[in-house]
C-alpha positions as CSV (number, residue, x, y, z in Angstrom):
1,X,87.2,157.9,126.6
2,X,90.4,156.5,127.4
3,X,88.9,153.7,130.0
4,X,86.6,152.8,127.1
5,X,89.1,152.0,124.9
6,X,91.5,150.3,127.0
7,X,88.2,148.2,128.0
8,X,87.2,147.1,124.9
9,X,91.0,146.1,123.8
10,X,90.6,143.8,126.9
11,X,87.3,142.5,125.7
12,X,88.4,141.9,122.0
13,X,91.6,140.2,123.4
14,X,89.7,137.9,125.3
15,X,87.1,137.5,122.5
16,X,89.8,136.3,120.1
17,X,91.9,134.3,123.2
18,X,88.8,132.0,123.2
19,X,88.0,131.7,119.8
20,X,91.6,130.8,119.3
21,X,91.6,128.1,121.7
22,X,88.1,126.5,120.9
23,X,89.8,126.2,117.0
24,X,92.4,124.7,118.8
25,X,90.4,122.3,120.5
26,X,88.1,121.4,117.6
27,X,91.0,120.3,115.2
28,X,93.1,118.2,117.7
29,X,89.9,116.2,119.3
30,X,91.5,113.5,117.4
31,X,94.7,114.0,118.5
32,X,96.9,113.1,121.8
33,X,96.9,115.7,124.3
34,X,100.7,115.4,125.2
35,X,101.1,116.5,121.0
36,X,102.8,120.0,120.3
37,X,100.3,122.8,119.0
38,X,102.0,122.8,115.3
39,X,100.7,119.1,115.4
40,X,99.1,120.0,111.8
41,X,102.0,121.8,110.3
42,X,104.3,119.7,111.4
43,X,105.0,116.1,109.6
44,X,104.7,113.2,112.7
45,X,106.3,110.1,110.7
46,X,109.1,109.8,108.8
47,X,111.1,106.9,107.2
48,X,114.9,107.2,107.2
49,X,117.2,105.7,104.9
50,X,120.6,107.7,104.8
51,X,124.2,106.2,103.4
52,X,127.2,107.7,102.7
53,X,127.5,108.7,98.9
54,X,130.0,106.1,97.8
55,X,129.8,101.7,97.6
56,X,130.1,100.1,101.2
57,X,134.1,99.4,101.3
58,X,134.5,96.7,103.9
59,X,138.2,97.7,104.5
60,X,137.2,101.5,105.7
61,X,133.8,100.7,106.6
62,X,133.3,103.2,109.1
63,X,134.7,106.4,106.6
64,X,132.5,109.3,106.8
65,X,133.3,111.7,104.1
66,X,130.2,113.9,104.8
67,X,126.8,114.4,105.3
68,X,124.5,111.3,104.7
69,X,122.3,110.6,101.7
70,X,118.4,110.0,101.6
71,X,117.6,107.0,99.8
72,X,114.4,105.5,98.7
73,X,116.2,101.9,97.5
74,X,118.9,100.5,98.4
75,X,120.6,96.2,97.7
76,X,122.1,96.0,100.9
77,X,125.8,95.0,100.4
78,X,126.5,91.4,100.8
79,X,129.5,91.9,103.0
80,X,128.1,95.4,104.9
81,X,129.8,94.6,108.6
82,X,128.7,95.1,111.7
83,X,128.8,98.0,113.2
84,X,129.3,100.0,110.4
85,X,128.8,103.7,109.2
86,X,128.3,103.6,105.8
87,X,124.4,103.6,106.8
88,X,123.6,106.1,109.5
89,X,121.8,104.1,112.4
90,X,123.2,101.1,111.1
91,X,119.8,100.6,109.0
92,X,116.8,102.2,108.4
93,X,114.4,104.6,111.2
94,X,110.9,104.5,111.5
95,X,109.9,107.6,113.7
96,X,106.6,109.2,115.2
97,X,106.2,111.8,117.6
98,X,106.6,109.1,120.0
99,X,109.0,107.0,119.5
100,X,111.8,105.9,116.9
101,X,112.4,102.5,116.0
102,X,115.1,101.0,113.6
103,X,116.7,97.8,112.4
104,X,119.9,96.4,112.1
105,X,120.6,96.4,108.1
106,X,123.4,93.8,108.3
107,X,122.8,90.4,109.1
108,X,121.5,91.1,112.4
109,X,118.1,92.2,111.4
110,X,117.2,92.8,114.6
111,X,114.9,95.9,115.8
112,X,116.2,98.6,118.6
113,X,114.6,101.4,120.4
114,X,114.9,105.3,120.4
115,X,113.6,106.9,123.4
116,X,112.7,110.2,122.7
117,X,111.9,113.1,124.7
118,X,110.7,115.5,122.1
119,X,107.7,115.1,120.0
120,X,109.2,117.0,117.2
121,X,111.1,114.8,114.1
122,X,114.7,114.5,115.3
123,X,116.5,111.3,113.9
124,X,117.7,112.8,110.4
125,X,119.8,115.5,113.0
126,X,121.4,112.6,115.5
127,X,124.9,112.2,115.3
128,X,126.2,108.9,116.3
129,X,126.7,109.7,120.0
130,X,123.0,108.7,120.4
131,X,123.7,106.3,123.3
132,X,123.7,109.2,125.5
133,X,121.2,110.6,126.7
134,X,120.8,114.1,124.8
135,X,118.0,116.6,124.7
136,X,115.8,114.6,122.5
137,X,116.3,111.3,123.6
138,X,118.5,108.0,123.7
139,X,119.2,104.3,122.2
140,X,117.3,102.6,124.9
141,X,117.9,99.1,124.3
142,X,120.7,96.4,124.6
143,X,120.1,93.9,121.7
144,X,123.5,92.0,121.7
145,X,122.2,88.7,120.2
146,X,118.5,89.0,121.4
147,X,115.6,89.5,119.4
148,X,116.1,93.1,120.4
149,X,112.3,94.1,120.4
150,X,110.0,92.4,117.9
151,X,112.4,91.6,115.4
152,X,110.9,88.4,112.7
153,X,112.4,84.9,113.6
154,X,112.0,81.6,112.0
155,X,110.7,78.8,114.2
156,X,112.5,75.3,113.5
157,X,113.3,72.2,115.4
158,X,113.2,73.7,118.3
159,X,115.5,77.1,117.6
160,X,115.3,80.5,116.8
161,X,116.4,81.7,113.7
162,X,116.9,85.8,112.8
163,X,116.4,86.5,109.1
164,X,119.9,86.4,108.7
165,X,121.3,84.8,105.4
166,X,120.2,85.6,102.0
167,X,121.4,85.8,98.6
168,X,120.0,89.3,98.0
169,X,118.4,92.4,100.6
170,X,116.7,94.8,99.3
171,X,115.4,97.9,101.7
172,X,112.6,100.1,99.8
173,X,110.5,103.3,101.9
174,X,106.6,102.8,100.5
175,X,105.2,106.1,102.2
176,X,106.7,108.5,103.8
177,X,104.1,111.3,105.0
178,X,102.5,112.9,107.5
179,X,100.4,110.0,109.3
180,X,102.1,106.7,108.2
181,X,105.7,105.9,107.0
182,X,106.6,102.3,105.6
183,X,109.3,100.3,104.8
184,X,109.7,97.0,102.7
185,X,112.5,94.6,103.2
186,X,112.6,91.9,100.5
187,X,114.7,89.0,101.1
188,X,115.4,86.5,98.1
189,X,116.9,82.6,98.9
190,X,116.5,83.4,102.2
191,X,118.3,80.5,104.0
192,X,117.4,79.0,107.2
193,X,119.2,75.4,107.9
194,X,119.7,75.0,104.0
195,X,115.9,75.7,103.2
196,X,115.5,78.5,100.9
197,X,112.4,80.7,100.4
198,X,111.4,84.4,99.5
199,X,110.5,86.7,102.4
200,X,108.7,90.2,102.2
201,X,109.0,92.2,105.2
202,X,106.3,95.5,105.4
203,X,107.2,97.4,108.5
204,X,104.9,100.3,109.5
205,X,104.6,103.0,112.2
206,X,101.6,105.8,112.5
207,X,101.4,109.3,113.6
208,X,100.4,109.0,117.7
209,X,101.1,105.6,118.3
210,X,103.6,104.0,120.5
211,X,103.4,100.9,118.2
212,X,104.7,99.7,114.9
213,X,103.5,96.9,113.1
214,X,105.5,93.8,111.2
215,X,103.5,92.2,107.8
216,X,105.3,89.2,106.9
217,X,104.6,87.1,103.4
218,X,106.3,84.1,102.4
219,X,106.3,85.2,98.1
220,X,104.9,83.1,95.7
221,X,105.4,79.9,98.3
222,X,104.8,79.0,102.3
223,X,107.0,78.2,104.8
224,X,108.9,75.1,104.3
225,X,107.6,72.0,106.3
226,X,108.0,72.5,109.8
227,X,109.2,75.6,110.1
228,X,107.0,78.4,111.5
229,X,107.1,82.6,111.9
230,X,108.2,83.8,115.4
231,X,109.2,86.9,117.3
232,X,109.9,88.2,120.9
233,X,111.7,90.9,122.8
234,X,115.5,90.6,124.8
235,X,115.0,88.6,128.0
236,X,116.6,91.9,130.4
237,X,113.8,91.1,133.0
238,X,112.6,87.7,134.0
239,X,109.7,87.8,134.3
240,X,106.8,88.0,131.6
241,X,102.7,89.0,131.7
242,X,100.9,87.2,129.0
243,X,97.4,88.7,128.7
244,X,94.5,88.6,126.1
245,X,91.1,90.3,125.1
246,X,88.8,88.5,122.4
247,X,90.6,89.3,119.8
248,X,94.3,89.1,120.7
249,X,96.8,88.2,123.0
250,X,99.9,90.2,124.1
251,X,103.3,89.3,126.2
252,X,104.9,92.1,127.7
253,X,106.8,93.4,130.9
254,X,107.6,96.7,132.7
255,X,110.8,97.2,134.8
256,X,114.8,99.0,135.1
257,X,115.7,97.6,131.8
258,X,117.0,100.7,129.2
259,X,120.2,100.4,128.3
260,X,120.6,103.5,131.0
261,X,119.0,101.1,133.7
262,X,115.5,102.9,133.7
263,X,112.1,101.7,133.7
264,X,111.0,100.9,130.3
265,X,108.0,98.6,128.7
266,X,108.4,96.4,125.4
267,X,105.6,94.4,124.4
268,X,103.9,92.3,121.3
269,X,100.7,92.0,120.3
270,X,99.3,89.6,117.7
271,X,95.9,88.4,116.7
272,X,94.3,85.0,117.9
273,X,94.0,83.3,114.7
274,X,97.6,83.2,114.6
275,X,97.6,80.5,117.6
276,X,100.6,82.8,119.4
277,X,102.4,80.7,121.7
278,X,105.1,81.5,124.5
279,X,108.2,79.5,124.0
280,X,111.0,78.8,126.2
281,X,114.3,80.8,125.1
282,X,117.6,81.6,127.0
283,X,117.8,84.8,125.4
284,X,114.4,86.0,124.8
285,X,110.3,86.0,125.7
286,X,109.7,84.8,122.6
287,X,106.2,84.0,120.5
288,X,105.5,81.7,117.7
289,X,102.8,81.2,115.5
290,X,101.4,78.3,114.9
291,X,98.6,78.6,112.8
292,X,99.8,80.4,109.6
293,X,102.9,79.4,107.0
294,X,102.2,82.1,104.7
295,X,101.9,85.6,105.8
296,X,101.4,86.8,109.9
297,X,100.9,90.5,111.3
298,X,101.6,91.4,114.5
299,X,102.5,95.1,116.4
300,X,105.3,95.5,119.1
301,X,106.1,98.4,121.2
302,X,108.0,99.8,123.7
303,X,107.5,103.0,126.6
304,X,110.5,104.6,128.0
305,X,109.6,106.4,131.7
306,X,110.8,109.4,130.2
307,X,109.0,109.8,126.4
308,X,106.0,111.2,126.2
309,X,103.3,108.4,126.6
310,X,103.3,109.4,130.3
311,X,103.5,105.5,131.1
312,X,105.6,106.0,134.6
313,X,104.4,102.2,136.2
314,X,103.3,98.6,134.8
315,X,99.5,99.0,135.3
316,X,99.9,102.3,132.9
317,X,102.0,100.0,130.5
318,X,99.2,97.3,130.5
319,X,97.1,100.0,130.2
320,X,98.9,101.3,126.8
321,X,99.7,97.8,125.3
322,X,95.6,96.7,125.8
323,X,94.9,99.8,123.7
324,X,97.4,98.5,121.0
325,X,95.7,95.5,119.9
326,X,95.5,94.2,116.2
327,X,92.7,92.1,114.9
């Protein structure tokens, strides 16, 4: 009587061993394998905006009196230095359970990368010693006056212009859930060689995707005369693979380029319609668009030989930015 019982615990274990795994199975089809089991209890995006609780003081800008705010709006201060910790990060996160991406909310504007190594939500618990390498991940890239990776540019007699000056900034999260986060970035009198416009930046990112995607819309105007919308990613490697399918092309490379030296991928990605063309730039591979003065889309990305894409050579990379593409 004893042997029967032990035997049917073993058969009722297994019984509910493989109904447990083919749940598993049938409500992650849709997901990435390398994901964590908690994938559905767990939120994948998130949008970060975090100051310190008191006005930007350009005299003491890096005091840290505590732990950082979450804010849904901020007017970025019209003197906010370089370098500064009155916002964590220096400006606003996008994070998946891939990567984490951020911009510069200073006068930069320029986007950097996050490695990470975890899959789990991590950059609202980074201190500011994130260019080492810790147990979740690193600051991969070295922007210095680059483009960084996919940051928006300006296009004009022959020179590359960040969306540096304006007369008012204004950072706002749109979603902040489980499958997409988004941020908009509103410019007003932007200035670019004394020509002034209104810019509206939507910035995206998606739950299992290495990529985040850039909406840009000149407001209530287009572009003045000869000016046209650009990006491009920090010349660290020389070289440069331009590739296209039917509905896209893509410029991207693959090399010992991290701001530890490691292999590491950035690409971009933009529709044909846009007439993306590779420009000649000391500092960066950089694309404009010639076909469109009043609103563009395009995606970047980047894959760090460590994160979890699994991307550990250039084909794989290819490989990851052809599945990337945005009509």
């Amino acid at each position: 009587m004893k042997n029967f019982h032990y035997l049917a615990l073993i058969l009722l274990g297994s019984i509910l061993y493989v109904s447990c795994k083919t749940s598993t199975k049938n409500e992650n089809d849709s997901i990435d394998k390398k994901t964590t089991t908690n994938y559905n209890k767990t939120k994948k995006t998130q949008a970060l905006l975090l100051t310190q609780p008191f006005d930007f003081d350009l005299a003491d800008k890096n005091k840290v009196t505590g732990k950082y705010d979450h804010q849904n709006k901020i007017t970025v201060p019209q003197n906010l230095a370089t370098q500064s910790k009155w916002i964590m990060f220096e400006g606003p996160i996008l994070e998946n359970d891939l990567v984490a991406y951020r911009y510069y909310a200073d006068s930069r504007h320029r986007f950097d990368v996050y490695g990470k190594t975890v899959t789990d939500l991590v950059m609202d618990t980074v201190s500011w010693k994130y260019h080492d390498i810790m147990n979740w991940g690193s600051d991969i890239l070295k922007v210095g006056n680059s483009l960084g990776l996919g940051s928006p540019a300006i296009w004009y007699q022959d020179s590359l212009y960040t969306l540096s000056k304006c007369e008012e900034k204004t950072i706002e999260i749109l979603e902040n859930n489980d499958t997409i986060s988004s941020i908009r970035t509103t410019f007003k009198k932007l200035n670019v060689e004394g020509k002034q416009f209104d810019l509206q930046q939507d910035w995206i990112i998606l739950a299992g995707k290495p990529w985040s995607e850039i909406q840009l819309k000149v407001i209530n105007s287009i572009l003045p005369r000869e000016m046209y919308f650009a990006t491009g990613f920090v010349k660290h490697l020389p070289q440069v693979i331009q590739g296209e399918t039917s509905d896209y092309l893509y410029a991207m490379n693959w090399g010992k380029q991290s701001y530890h030296e490691e292999n590491m991928g950035m690409a971009v990605i933009a529709s044909k319609k846009y007439q993306p063309e590779h420009i000649v730039d000391e500092l960066n591979h950089a694309i404009v668009f010639k076909n469109d003065n009043k609103e563009i889309r395009y995606r970047f990305l980047s894959v760090w030989e460590r994160d979890n894409n699994n991307v550990k050579d250039e084909k794989g990379f290819k490989r990851t930015v052809e599945q990337c593409g945005v009509k």
